[in-house]
C-alpha positions as CSV (number, residue, x, y, z in Angstrom):
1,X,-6.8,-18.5,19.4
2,X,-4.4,-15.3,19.1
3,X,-1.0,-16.3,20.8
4,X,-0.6,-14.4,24.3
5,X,2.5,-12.2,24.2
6,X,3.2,-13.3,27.4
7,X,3.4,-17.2,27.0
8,X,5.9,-16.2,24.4
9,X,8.1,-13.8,26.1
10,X,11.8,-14.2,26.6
11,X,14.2,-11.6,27.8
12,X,18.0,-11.3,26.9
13,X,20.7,-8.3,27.6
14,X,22.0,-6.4,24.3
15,X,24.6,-3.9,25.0
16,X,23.7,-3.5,28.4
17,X,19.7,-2.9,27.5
18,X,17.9,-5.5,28.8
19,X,15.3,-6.5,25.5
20,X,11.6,-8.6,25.9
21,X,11.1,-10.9,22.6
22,X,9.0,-13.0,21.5
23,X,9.9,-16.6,20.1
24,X,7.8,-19.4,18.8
25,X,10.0,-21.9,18.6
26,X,13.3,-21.2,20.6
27,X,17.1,-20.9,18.9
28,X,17.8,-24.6,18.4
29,X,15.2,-24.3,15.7
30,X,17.9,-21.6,13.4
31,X,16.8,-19.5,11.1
32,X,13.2,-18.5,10.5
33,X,11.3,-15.0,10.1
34,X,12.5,-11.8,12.3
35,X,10.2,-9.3,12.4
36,X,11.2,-5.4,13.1
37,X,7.7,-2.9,14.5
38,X,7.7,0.7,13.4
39,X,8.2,3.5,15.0
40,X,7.0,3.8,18.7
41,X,5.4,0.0,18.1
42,X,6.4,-2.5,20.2
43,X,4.9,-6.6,19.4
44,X,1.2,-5.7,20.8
45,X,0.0,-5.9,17.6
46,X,1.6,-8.3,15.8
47,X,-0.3,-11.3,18.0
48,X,-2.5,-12.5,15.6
49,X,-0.2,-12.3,12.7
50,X,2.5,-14.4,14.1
51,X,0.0,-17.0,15.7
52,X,-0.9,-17.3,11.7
53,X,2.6,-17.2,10.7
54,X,3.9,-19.7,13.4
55,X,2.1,-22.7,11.9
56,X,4.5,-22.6,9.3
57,X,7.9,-21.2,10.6
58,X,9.9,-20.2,13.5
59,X,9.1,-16.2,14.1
60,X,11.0,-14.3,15.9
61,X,10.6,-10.7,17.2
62,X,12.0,-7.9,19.6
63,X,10.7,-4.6,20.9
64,X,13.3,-2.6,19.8
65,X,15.1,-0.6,22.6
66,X,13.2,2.6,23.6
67,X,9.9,0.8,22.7
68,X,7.3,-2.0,24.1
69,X,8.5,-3.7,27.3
70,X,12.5,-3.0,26.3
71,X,14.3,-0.8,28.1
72,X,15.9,2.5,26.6
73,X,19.6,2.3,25.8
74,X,21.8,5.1,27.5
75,X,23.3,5.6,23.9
76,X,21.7,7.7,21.2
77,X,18.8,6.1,19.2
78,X,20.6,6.2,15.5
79,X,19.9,4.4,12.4
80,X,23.7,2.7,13.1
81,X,22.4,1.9,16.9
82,X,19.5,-0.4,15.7
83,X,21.4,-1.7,13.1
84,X,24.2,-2.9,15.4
85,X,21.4,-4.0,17.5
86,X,20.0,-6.8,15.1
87,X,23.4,-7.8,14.6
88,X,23.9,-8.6,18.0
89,X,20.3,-10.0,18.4
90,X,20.3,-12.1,15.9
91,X,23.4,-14.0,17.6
92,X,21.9,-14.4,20.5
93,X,18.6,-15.5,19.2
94,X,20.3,-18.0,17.3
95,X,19.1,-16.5,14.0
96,X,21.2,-17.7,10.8
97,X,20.4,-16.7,7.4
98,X,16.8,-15.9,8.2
99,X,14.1,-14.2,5.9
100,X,13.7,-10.5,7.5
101,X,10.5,-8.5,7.9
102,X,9.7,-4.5,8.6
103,X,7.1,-2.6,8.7
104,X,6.8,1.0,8.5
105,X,10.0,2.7,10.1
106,X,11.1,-1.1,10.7
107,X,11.3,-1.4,6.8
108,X,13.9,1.4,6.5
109,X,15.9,-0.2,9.1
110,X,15.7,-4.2,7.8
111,X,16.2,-2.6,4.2
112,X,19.9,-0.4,5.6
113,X,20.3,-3.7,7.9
114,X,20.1,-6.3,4.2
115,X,22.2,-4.1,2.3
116,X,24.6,-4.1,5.0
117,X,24.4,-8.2,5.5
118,X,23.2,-9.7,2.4
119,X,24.8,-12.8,3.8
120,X,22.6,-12.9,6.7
121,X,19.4,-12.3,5.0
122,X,17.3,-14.8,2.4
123,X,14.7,-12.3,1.5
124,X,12.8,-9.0,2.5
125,X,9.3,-8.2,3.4
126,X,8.5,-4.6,3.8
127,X,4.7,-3.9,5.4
128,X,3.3,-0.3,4.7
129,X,7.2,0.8,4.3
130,X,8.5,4.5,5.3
131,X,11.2,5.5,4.2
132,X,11.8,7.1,1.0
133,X,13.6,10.4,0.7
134,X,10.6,12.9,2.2
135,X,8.1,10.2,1.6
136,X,4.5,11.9,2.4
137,X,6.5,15.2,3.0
138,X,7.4,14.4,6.3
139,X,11.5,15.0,6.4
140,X,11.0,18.4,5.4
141,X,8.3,19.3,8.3
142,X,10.3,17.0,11.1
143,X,13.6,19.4,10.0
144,X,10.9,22.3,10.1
145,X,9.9,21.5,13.5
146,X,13.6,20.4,14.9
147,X,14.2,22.9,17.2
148,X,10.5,22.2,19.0
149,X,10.6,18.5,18.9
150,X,11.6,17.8,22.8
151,X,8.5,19.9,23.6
152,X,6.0,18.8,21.7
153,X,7.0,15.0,22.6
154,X,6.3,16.3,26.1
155,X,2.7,17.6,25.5
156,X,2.0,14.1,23.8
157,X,-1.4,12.7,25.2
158,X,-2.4,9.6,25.6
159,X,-5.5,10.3,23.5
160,X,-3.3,11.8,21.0
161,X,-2.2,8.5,20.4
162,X,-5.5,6.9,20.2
163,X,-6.5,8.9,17.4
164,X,-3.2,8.3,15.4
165,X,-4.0,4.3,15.7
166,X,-7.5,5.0,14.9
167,X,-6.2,6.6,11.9
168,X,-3.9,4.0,10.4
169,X,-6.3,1.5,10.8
170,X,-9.8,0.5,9.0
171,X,-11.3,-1.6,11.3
172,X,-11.4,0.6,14.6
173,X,-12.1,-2.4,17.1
174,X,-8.4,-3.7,16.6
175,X,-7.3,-0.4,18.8
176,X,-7.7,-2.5,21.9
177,X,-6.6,-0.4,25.5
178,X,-3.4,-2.6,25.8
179,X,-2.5,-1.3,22.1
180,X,-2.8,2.0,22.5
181,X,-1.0,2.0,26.0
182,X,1.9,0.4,24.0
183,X,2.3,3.2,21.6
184,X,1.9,5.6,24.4
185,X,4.2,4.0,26.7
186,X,7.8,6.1,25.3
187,X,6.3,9.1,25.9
188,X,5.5,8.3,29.7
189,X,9.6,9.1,30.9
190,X,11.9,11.1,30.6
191,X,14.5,8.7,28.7
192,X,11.3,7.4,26.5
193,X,10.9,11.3,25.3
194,X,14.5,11.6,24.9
195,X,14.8,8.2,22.5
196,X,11.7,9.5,21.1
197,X,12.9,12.7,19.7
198,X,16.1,11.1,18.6
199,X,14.3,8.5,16.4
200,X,12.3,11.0,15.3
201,X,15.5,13.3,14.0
202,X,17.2,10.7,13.1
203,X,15.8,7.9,11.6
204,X,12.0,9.2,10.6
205,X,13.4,12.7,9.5
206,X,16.8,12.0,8.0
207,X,17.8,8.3,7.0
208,X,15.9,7.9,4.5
209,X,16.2,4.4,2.5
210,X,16.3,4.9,-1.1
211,X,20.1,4.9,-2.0
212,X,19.8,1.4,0.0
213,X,17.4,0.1,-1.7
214,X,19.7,0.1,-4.9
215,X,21.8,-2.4,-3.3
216,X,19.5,-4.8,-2.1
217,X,20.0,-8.0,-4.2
218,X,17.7,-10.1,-2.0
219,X,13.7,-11.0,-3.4
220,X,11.6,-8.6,-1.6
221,X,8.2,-8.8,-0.9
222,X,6.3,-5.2,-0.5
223,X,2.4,-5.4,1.0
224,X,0.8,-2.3,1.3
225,X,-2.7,-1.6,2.9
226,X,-5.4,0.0,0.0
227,X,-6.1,2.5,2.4
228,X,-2.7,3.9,3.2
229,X,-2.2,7.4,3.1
230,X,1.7,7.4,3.5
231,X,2.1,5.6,1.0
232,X,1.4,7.7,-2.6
233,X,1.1,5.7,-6.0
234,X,4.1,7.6,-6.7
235,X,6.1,6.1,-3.9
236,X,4.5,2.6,-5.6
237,X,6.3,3.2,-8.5
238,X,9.8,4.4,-6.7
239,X,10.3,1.0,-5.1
240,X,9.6,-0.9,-8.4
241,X,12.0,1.2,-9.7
242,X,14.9,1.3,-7.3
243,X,14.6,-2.8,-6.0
244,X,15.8,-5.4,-8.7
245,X,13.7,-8.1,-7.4
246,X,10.8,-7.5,-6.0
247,X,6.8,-8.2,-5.8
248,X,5.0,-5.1,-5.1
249,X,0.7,-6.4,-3.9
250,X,-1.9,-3.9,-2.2
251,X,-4.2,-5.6,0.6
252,X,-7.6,-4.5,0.1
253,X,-9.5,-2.7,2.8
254,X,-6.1,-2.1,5.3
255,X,-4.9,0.8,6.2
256,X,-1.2,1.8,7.5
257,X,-1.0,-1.2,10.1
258,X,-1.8,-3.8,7.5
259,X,-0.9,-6.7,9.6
260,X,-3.2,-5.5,12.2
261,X,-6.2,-5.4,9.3
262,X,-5.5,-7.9,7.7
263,X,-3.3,-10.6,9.4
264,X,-4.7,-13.3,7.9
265,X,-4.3,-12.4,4.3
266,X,-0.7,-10.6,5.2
267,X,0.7,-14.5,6.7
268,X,-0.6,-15.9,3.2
269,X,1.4,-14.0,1.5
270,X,4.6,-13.8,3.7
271,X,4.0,-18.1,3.7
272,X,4.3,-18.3,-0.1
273,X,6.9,-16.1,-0.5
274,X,9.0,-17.7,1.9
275,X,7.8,-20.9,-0.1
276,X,9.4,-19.6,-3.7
277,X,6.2,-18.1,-4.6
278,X,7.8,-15.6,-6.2
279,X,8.5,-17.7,-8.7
């Protein structure tokens, strides 16, 4: 049975945003696996992954500020915000030298956040990770669109949404209502829209992570869904080339959300890693 998101909720206050969390085992249990969603993801969909990864390990995971049941900080939404933010969380979760896990946007910002704390992290897993310089072409149309971005975040439907889920995925019956009102969730306010548009400047469009990649000196871990279209052969190739340690496999039949696809097969591979199987 998929953990409920509610049996494993916990709340704390970071920087004055109040922060919902989910926590298998609880702090006195130390260090363990933190996972960090993508952009506009909250921990919806990660259910069924982390009822397969909590059999083995503590897991640990936040909806960053702006996103899922978390409030939206009064500050900017910056690359250093979020970064600052794990920092502090990871204090107050009780989280010491822990393995560290992002997917998607989330990747970017646990790669920036490992090169920034090597002490504080044992290894990296990245999940469908975006974030190379104008990966897919995206930086270059985000600046092309700048000056529009506050509007078009306010003509954002909710079946919009729907059919960018339907699109990262392969298996169309894992878009359940509660997902897709997640993802739509930012764009219901006025200070969702706001953080929105911000990440979307900042962190989507112009952070991108290959410079830190160079100095990431922890094992890595890279999965990447068969059927992801952000994600080139070319791009492949980039992080092979720019990581010194790392294990690069593609999960068959998964799109984008690859934990969402193919949880199962994903905590298998997160499991022996953690385990030394890079070795």
């Amino acid at each position: 049975m998929t953990v409920s998101v509610h049996s494993l909720s916990n709340w704390c206050t970071i920087g004055g945003t109040r922060v919902h969390y989910i926590d298998t085992r609880g702090r006195e249990s130390g260090g363990g696996l933190l996972i960090v969603h993508g952009y506009l993801g909250s921990t919806v969909p990660f259910l069924e992954l982390i009822d397969h990864l909590s059999r083995d390990f503590r897991v640990v995971m936040p909806d960053l500020p702006a996103f899922g049941a978390s409030g939206t900080p009064e500050c900017a939404c910056t690359m250093q915000y979020y970064l600052d933010f794990l920092e502090s969380f990871s204090r107050s979760a009780g989280l010491d030298r822990c393995y560290l896990a992002g997917t998607s946007m989330g990747a970017n910002i646990v790669v920036h956040y490992a090169a920034e704390h090597p002490q504080q992290v044992r290894g990296l897993i990245l999940l469908s990770p975006f974030g190379l310089h104008d990966q897919d072409g995206k930086m270059t149309r985000i600046r092309r669109w700048d000056a529009l971005l506050p509007l078009l975040s306010s003509l954002v439907t909710r079946a919009n949404v729907h059919r960018r889920l339907l699109r990262s995925v392969q298996d169309d019956d894992r878009i359940t209502e509660e997902l897709v009102e997640s993802y739509w969730k930012p764009f219901t306010t006025r200070d969702g829209r706001r953080a929105t548009v911000e990440i979307t400047r900042g962190i989507v469009g112009g952070c991108s992570m290959d410079g830190k990649l160079r100095q990431v000196g922890q094992p890595v871990l890279i999965l990447i869904g068969s059927e992801d279209k952000l994600i080139s052969p070319e791009d492949r190739e980039k992080f092979s080339t720019l990581l010194a340690d790392e294990r690069l496999e593609i999960v068959e039949n998964s799109g984008h959300l690859v934990y969402l696809d193919s949880p199962e097969i994903v905590s298998k591979k997160i499991v022996g890693f953690a385990r030394g199987g890079m070795k």
